[in-house]
C-alpha positions as CSV (number, residue, x, y, z in Angstrom):
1,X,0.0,0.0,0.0
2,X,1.6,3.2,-0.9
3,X,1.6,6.2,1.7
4,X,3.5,9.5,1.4
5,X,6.9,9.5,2.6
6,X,9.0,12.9,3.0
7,X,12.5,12.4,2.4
8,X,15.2,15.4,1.7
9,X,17.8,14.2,-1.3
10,X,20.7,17.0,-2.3
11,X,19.4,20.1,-0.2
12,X,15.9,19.3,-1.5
13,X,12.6,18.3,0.3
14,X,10.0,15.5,-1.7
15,X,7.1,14.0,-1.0
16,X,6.6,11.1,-2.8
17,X,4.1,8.3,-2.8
18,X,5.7,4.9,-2.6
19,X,4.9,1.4,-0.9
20,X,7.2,2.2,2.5
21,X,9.2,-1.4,1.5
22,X,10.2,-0.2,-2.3
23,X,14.2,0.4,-2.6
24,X,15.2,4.0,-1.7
25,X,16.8,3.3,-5.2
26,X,13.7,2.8,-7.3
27,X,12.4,6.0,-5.5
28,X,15.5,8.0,-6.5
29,X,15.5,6.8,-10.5
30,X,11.9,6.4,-11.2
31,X,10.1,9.3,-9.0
32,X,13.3,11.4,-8.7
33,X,14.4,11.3,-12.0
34,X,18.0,11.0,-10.9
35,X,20.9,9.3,-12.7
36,X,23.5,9.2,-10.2
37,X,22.6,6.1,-8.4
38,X,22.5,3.0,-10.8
39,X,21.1,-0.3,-10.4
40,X,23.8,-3.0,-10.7
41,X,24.0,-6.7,-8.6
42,X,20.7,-5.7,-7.0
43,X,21.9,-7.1,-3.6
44,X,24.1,-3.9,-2.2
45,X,27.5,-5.6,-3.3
46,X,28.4,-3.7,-6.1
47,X,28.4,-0.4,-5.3
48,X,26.3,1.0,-8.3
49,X,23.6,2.1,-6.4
50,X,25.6,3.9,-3.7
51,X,24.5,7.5,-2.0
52,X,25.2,9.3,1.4
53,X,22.7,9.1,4.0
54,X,23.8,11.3,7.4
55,X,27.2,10.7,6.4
56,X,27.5,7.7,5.1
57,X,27.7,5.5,2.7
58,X,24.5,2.9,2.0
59,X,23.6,0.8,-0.9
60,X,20.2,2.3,-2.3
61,X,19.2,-0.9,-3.9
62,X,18.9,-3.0,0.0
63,X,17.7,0.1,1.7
64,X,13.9,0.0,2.1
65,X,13.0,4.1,1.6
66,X,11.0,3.9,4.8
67,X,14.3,3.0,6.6
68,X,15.6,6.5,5.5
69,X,15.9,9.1,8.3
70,X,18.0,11.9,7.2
71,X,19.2,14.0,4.1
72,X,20.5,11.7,1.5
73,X,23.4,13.0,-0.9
74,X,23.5,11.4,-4.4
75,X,26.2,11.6,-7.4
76,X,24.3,14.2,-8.5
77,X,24.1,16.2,-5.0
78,X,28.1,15.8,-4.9
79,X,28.5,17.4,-8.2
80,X,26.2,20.4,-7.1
81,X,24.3,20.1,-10.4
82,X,20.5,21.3,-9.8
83,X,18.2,18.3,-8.9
């Protein structure tokens, strides 16, 4: 069942709508639109996936987005481009 879930990624507040056990990864590519984080092994190994939350470092692909509770940073976020 999907509920609204706030989440801040690169200096930006969303609210998105998302089942609370989806990937923070799907969230990030398919609602976000962002590039940055990639899918790869699909089982937090590779590293593909990869982005900052408080600090550090966490495999988007194993991280349930309901699991996230501060700003994340993505590839994108590090680069300062405009989300």
């Amino acid at each position: 069942m999907a509920t609204e879930l706030k989440i801040r990624v690169n200096e930006r507040a969303w609210s998105v709508e998302s089942d609370p056990a989806t990937p923070l990864l799907y969230v990030l590519m398919n609602e976000l639109r962002l590039q940055g984080p990639r899918f790869g092994c699909g089982l937090g190994q590779c590293g593909a996936c990869t982005v900052i939350i408080n600090g550090v470092a966490t495999r988007s692909c194993i991280t349930p987005v309901s699991a996230v509770k501060g700003p994340v940073t993505t590839l994108e976020g590090l680069t300062g481009a405009a989300v």
